[in-house]
ROLUM-366492 format. One line per 8 residues: number of its first residue (from 1); their letters; for each residue x, y, z of C-alpha. Coordinates in nm, 4 decimals. Each point is the difference from the previous one (the first is absolute). Layout:
<pts>
NUM) A) X/Y/Z; ...
</pts>
This chain:
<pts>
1) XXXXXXXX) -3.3112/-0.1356/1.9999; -0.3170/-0.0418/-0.1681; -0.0973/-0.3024/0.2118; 0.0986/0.1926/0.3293; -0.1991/0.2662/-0.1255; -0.3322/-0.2280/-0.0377; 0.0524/-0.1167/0.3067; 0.0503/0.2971/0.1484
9) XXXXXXXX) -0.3349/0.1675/-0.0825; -0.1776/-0.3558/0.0864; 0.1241/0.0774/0.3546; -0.0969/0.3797/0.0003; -0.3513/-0.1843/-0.1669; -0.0179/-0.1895/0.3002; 0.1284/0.2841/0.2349; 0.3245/-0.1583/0.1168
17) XXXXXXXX) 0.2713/0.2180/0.0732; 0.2864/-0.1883/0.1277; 0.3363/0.1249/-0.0231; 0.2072/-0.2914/0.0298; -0.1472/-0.1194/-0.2829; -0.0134/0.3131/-0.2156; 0.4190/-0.0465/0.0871; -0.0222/-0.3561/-0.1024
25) XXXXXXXX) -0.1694/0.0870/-0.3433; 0.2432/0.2660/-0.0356; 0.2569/-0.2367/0.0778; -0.1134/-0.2564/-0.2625; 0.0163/0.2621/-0.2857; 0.3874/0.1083/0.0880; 0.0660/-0.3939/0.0118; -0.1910/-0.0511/-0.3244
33) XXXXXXXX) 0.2080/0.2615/-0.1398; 0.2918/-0.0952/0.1360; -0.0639/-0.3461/-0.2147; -0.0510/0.2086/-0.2944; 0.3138/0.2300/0.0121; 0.2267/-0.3797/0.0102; -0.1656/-0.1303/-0.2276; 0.0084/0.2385/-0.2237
41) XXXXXXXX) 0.3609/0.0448/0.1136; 0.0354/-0.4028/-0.0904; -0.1185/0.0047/-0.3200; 0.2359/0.2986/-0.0618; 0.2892/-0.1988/0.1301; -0.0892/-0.3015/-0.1733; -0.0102/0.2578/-0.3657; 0.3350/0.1647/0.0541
49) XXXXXXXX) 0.1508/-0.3200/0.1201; -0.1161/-0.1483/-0.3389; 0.1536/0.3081/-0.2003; 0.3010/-0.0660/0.1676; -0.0344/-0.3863/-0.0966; 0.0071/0.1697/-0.3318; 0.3093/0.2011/0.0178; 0.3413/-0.1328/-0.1266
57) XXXXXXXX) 0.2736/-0.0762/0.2227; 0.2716/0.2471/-0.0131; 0.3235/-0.0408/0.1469; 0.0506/0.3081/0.2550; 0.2740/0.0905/0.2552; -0.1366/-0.0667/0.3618; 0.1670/0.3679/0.0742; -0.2519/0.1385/-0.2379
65) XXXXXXXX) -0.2884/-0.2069/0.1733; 0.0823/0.1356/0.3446; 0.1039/0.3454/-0.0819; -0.3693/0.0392/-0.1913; -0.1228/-0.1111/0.3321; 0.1311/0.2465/0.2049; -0.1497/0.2744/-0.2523; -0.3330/-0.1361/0.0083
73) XXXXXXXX) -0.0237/-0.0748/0.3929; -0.1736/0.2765/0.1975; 0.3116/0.1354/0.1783; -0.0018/0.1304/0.3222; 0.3057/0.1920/0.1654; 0.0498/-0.2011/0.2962; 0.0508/-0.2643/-0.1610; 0.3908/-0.0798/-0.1913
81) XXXXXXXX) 0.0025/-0.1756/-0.2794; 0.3266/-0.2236/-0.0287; 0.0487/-0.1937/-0.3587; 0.2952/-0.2608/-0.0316; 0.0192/-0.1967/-0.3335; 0.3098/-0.2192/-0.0690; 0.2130/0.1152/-0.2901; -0.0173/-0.3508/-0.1723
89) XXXXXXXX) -0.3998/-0.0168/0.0078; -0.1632/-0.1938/-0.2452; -0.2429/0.1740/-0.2383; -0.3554/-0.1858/0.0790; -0.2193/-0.1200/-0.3085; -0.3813/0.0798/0.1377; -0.3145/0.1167/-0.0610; 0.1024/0.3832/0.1196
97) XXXXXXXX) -0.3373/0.1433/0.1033; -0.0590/-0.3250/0.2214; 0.3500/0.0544/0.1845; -0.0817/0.4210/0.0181; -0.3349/-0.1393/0.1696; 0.1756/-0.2336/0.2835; 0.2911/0.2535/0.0982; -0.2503/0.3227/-0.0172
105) XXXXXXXX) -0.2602/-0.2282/0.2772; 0.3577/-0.0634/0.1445; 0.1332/0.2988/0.0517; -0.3337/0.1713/0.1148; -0.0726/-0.2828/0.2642; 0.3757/0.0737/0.1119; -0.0653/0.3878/0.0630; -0.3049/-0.0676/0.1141
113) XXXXXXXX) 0.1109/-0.2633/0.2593; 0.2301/0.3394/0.1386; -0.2662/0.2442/0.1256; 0.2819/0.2030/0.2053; 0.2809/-0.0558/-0.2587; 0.2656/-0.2331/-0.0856; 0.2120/-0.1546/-0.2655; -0.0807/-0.1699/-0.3087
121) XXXXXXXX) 0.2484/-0.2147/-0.1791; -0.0092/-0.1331/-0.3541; 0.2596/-0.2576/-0.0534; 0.0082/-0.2160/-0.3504; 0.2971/-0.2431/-0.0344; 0.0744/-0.3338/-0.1632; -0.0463/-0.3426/0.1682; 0.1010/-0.2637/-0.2195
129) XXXXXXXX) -0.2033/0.0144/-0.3591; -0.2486/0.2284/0.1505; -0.0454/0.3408/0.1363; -0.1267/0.0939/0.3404; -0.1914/0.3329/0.0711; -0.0541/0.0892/0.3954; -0.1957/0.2957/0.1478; 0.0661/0.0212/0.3683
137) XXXXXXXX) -0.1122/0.2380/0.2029; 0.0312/0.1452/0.3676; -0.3765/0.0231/0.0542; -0.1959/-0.1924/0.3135; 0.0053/-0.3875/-0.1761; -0.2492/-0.2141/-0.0313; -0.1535/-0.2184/0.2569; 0.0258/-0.4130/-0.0642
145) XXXXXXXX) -0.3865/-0.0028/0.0379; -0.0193/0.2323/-0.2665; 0.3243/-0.1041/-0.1682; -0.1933/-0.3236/-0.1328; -0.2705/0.1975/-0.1821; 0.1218/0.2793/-0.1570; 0.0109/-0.1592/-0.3666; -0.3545/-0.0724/0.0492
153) XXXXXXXX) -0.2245/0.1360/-0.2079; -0.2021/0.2795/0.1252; 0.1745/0.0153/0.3479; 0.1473/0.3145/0.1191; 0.1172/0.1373/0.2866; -0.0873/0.3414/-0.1342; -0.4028/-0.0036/-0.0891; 0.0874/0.0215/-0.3501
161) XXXXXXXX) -0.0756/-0.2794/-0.2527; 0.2676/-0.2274/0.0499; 0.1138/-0.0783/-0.3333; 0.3423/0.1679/0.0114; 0.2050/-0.2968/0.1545; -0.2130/-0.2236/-0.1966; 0.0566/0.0959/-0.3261; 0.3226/0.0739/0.0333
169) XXXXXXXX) 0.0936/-0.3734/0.1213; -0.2486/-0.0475/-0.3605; 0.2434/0.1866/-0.2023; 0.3555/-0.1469/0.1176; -0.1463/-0.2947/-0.0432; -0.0861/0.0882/-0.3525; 0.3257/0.1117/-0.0326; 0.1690/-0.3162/0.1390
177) XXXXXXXX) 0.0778/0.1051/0.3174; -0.0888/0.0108/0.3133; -0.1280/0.2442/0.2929; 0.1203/-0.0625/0.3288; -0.0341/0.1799/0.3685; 0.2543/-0.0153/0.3183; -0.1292/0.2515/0.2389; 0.0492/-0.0165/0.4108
185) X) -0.2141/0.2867/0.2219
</pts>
């Protein structure tokens, strides 16, 4: 802002007053600020990914993992919230905080994704030697154009950062899994 600024009172030096330019300038400093805010939001990704790095596996019961979910997720009341876990689920040995991360961004998308309500499943079950996590939702889907981006980092659909997808594909990968998406409009 201090370079708009100098420039600024060159051009009222000068006497130029131009609005679209005085929009451009003001323009510039939001985008320049925008760049700021991610990459300050980067480097605090890249720190708490690290801490979690750090952390010990535990072994943890997927119910646990979805039902803390569901308490942290901002709720809202048109939208039902449907878990089904198999009985015989395997406990999961992972870096918790990681796994909180991915099914919080999850979950949020999900209710997000249902602006006039729906229904959000959590379903956890064994396939093979592994166990698979789903969040489904009812909301609008996701285009194919879009479909092919959305793990990119700093896309969004949203005008927020775009590191939610992103590092959550990070941390199931960290975790030795994997982060998948099957949506149709």
């Amino acid at each position: 802002s201090s370079y708009v600024g100098d420039i600024r009172r060159k051009l009222r030096l000068y006497g130029i007053q131009d609005e679209f330019i005085n929009r451009k300038l003001s323009q510039t400093v939001q985008a320049v600020r925008t760049v700021l805010d991610l990459s300050m939001n980067l480097k605090n990704l890249i720190a708490s990914s690290g801490e979690a790095l750090a952390g010990d596996h535990v072994y943890v019961s997927p119910k646990v993992l979805l039902h803390r979910a569901c308490e942290s997720c901002e709720k809202k009341s048109s939208v039902l919230i449907q878990i089904d876990i198999s009985e015989d689920i395997f406990d999961v040995y992972v870096l918790e905080k990681s796994v909180q991360d991915i099914l919080y961004n999850l979950v949020n998308n999900a209710i997000e994704a249902m602006p006039q309500g729906g229904k959000l499943t959590l379903r956890a079950y064994n396939k093979n030697d592994s166990v698979v996590v789903e969040v489904s939702d009812t909301g609008i889907g996701i285009s194919e154009q879009i479909h092919k981006k959305i793990f990119s980092l700093f896309f969004s659909t949203k005008g927020n950062s775009g590191f939610g997808l992103w590092s959550a594909r990070q941390n199931a990968l960290r975790n030795h899994g994997d982060l998948s998406v099957e949506s149709e409009i």
